[in-house]
C-alpha positions as CSV (number, residue, x, y, z in Angstrom):
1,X,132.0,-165.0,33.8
2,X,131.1,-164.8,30.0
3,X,133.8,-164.8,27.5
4,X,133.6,-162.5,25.2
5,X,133.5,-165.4,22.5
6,X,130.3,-166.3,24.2
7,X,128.6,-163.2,23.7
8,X,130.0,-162.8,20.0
9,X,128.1,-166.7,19.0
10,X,125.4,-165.8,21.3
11,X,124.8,-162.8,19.6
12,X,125.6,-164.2,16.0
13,X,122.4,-166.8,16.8
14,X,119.8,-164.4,17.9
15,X,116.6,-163.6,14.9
16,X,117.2,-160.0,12.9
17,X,113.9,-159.9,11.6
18,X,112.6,-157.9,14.5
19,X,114.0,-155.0,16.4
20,X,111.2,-154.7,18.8
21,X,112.1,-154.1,22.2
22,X,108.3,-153.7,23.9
23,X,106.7,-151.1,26.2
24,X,108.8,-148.0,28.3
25,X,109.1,-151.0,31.4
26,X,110.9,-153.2,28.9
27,X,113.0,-150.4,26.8
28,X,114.6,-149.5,30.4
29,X,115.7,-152.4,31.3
30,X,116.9,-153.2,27.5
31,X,119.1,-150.0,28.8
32,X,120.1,-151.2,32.3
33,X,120.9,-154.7,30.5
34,X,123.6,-153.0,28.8
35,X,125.2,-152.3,31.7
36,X,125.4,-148.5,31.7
37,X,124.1,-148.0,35.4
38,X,127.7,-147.9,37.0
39,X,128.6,-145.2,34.3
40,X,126.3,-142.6,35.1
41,X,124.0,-140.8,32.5
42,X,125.8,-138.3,31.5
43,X,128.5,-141.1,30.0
44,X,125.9,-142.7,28.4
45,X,124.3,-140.2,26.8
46,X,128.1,-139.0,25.3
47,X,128.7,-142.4,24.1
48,X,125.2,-143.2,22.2
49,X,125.5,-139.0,20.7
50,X,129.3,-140.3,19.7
51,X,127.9,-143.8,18.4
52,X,124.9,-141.3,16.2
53,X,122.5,-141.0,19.2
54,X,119.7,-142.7,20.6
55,X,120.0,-146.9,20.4
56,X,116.3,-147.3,20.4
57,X,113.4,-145.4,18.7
58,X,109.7,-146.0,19.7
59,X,106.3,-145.9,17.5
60,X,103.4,-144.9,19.5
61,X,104.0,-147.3,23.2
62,X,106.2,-149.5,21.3
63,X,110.0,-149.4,21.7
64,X,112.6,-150.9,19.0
65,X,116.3,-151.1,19.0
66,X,117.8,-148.9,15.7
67,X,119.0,-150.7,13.1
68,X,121.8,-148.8,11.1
C-alpha cells in the first residue's frame, strides 16, 4: 500500500513542462488510473463538473491534462 506521503513526493518530483497525456487509448486509461472505475460515471462526471469540469482537453488526436 502507498502512503499518501508517497504519492504527495512522488508527485512533487514529476516534470510540469508538459501536460500531454497522448492518443484516446492513453487518455482512458489516464482516467481509469485515477481510480474512478468503482464509482460509476455518473459520480465522476459530478465530481470533475464540481472540480470546473473536464480534467483533460485534447487538440486534434492529442489529449492533455488541464492545467488551472
Amino acid at each position: 500500500m502507498i502512503s499518501d506521503k508517497e504519492y504527495e513526493d512522488y508527485v512533487k518530483s514529476c516534470p510540469v513542462q508538459s501536460s500531454r497525456i497522448g492518443g484516446k487509448k492513453e487518455a482512458i486509461q489516464a482516467i481509469k488510473d485515477m481510480g474512478w472505475g468503482e464509482y460509476g460515471i455518473e459520480k465522476m462526471k459530478q465530481s470533475f463538473n464540481e472540480d470546473g469540469g473536464y480534467p483533460i482537453y485534447r487538440i486534434g488526436r492529442i489529449y492533455y491534462w488541464r492545467s488551472d
